[in-house]
N, C-alpha and C positions, 0 to 999 in steps of 0.2 A: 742852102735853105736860108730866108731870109731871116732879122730876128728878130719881124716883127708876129711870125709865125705860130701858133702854141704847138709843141708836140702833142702827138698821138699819145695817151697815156692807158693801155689795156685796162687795168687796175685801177684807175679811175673810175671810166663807165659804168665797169661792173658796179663798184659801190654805188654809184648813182644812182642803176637800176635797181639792188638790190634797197637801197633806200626808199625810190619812189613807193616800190612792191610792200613795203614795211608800211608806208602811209597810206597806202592805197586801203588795203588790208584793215588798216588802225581808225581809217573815215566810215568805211562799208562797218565795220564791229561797233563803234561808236554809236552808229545811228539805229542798229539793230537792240544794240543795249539799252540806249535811252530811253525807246520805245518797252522793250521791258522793264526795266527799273520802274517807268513810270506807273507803269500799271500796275507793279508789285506795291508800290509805296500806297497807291490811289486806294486799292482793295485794303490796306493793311490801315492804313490812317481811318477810311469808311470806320472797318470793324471798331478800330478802338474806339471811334465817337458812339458808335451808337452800343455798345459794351460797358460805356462809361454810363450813360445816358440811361441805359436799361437798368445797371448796376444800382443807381441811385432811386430808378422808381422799387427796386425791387426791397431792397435795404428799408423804405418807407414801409414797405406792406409788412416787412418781415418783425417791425417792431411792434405793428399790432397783432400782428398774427401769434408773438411768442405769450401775452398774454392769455391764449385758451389754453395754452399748459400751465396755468400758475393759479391758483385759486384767490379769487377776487376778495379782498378783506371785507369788504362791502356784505357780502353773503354769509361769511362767518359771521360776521357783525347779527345778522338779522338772526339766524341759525340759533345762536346764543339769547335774544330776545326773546323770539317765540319760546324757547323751552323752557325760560324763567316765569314767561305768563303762563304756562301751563302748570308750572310746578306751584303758582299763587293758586290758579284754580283749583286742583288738588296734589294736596299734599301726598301722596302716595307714588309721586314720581319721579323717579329715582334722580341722581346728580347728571350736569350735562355731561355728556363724553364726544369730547373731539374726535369725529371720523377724519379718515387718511382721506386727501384730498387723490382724484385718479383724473388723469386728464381725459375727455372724451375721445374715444376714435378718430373719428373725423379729423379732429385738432390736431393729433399728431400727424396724418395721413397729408393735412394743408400743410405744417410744418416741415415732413418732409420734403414733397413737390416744392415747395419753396426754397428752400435752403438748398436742393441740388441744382435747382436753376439758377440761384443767385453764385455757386461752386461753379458751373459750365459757363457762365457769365464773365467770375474770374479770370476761371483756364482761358478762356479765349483772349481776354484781354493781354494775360503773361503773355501767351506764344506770339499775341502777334507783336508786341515789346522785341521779345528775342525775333522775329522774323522780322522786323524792322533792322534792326543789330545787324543780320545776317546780307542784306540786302546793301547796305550801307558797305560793310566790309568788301562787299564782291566786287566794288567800282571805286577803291581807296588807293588811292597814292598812283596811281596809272600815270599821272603827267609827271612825274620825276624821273622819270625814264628818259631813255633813248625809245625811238620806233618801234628794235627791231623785240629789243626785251619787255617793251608793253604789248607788243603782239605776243609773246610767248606766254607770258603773265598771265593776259587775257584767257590767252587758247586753254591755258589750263588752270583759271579758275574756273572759266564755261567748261568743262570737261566735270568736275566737282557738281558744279549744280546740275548737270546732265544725270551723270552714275547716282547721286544721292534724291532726285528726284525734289530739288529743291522748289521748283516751279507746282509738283501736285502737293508738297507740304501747305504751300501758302495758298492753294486752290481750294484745300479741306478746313480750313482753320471757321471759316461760317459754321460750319455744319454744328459747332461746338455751341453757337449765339442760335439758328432752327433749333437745336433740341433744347436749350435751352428758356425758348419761349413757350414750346410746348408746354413744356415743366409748366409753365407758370402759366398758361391757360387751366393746363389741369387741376392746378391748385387754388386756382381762383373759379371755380364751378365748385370742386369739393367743399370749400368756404360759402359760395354762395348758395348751395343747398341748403343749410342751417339759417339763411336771413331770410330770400321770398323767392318766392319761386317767380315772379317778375325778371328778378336780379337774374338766376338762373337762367333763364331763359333768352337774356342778353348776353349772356357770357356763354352761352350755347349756342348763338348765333355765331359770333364771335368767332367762335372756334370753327364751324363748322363752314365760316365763307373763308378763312384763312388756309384751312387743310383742302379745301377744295381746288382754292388757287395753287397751294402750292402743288399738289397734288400733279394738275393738268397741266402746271408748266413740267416738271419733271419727268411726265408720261411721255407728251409729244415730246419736249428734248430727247426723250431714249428713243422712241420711234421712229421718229421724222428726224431724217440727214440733213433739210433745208428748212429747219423751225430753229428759229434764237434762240431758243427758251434752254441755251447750254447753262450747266452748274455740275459740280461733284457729284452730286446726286443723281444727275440725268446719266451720265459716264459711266458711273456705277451700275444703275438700275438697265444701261445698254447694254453692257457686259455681263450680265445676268441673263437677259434675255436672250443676246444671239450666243452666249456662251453654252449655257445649261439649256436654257429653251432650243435650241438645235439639237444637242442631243436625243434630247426628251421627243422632240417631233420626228429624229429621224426612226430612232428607236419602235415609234409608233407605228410612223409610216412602212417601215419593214414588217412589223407584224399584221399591219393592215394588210402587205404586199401577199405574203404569206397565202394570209386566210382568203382574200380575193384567188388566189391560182389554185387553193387547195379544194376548195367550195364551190368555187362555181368562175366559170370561165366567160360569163354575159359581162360586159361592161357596164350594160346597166343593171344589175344588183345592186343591193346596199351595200356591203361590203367593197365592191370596187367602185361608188360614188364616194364613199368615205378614202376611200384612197387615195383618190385623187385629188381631193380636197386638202388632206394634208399635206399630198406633195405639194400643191400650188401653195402652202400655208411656208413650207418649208421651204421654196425656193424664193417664195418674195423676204422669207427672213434673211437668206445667204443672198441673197442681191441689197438687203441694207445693210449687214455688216461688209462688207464688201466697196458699197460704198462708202462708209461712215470711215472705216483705214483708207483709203484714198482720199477723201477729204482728209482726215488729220496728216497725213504725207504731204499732200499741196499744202497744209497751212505751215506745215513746221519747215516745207524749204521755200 
């Protein structure tokens, strides 16, 4: 053998290979990672600006708002005047007596709607702080490693955010900032009934092109397998539908099945026209849930 030769070294290769496989591995999780972190941090930075943003117009309304629980000095002031002119015009009437101030209905009814939207304004803003935390930590210290122990590291913190559901936690944390705008639609109608009914009427717009939009993206997201209009809420409100609403249809359509075979054996009957309509109700359901798990399977591999 000559010695300008290299031996054969078994034990070599293999590490080599088993090295490439480690990087191979460590490039393909990289790129699939970054692609989620970013849209973790994207959503979670969104909510804090516009939580912060929201927080401060709310905080403004809330200072005025806390004065219809407080009784105006102003009123006392006058309260106390008039009874003194009365008491000059005659004298047979008796001394002032301070009534207990009671705040109006209303007042409190604006006060609360407000103060719990500006509370779910907060919470959202906390969680998504720590969900930021959590997101940071899940992609910390990886390159101080070797290959094959940041592929392990890796594998089983993805393992953690799979079992803990850490992707639908930071998918629901909006819903805290939706309900929390509500609130403050609501409270700002109950407030603007006691000013004019103009103001009302704006703020009842408001509300009712707001609930309508979100409404109908939510609806066709649960619906329709091939409408954008995906949110927590759409997912939810699907899983409602072909979950419970399958039952519920099929349950029906059995009893329809029933009384069509018991009743009368014409197809065209009402009884077996209604039947068939549920089943056709019932199988375009179980052909969208059907698809709707098949699409999330093609997205998640």
């Amino acid at each position: 053998m000559s010695a300008g030769r290299r031996r054969y070294d078994p034990s070599s290769i293999k590490a080599r290979t088993e090295s490439s496989i480690w990087d191979v591995y460590n490039n393909i999780s990289d790129i699939r990672d970054d692609d989620l972190i970013k849209d973790w941090n994207d959503s979670l930075n969104f909510l804090l600006i516009f939580a912060a943003i929201f927080a401060a117009v709310l905080t403004a309304l809330i200072v005025e708002s806390m004065k219809l629980l407080q009784q105006d000095p102003q009123d006392a002031s006058n309260a106390i005047l008039i009874h003194i002119s009365a008491q000059l015009a005659n004298n047979t009437i008796s001394a002032y007596q301070e009534t207990t101030f009671e705040a109006p209905r209303y007042a409190v009814i604006v006060n609360i709607l407000l103060f719990s939207s500006l509370c779910c304004s907060l919470a959202a803003a906390l969680a998504g702080v720590i969900a930021l935390q959590w997101v940071n930590e899940y992609d910390a210290r990886l390159d101080t490693v070797d290959a094959q122990k940041q592929a392990l590291i890796r594998h089983f913190r993805f393992l953690g955010v799979e079992t803990w559901k850490m992707g639908g936690i930071i998918a629901i944390l909006p819903l805290l900032l939706h309900a929390s705008v509500f609130l403050f639609f609501a409270g700002l109608i109950g407030w603007a009934r006691n000013l004019h009914d103009a103001v009302t009427q704006i703020c009842v717009i408001g509300l009712i092109i707001t609930s309508s939009f979100y409404a109908f993206t939510v609806i066709l997201g649960a619906l329709l397998g091939n409408a954008p209009f995906r949110s927590p809420m759409a997912r939810a409100l699907r899983f409602l539908l072909f979950g419970v609403g399958t039952q519920v249809i099929g349950v029906t359509s059995n009893l329809f099945y029933y009384l069509s075979q018991h009743y009368a054996r014409n197809e065209h009957t009402t009884i077996s026209r209604l039947y068939n309509k549920i089943r056709r109700i019932r199988n375009t359901i179980v052909t969208g849930l059907y698809m709707s798990r098949l699409e999330n399977r093609i997205t998640e591999d």
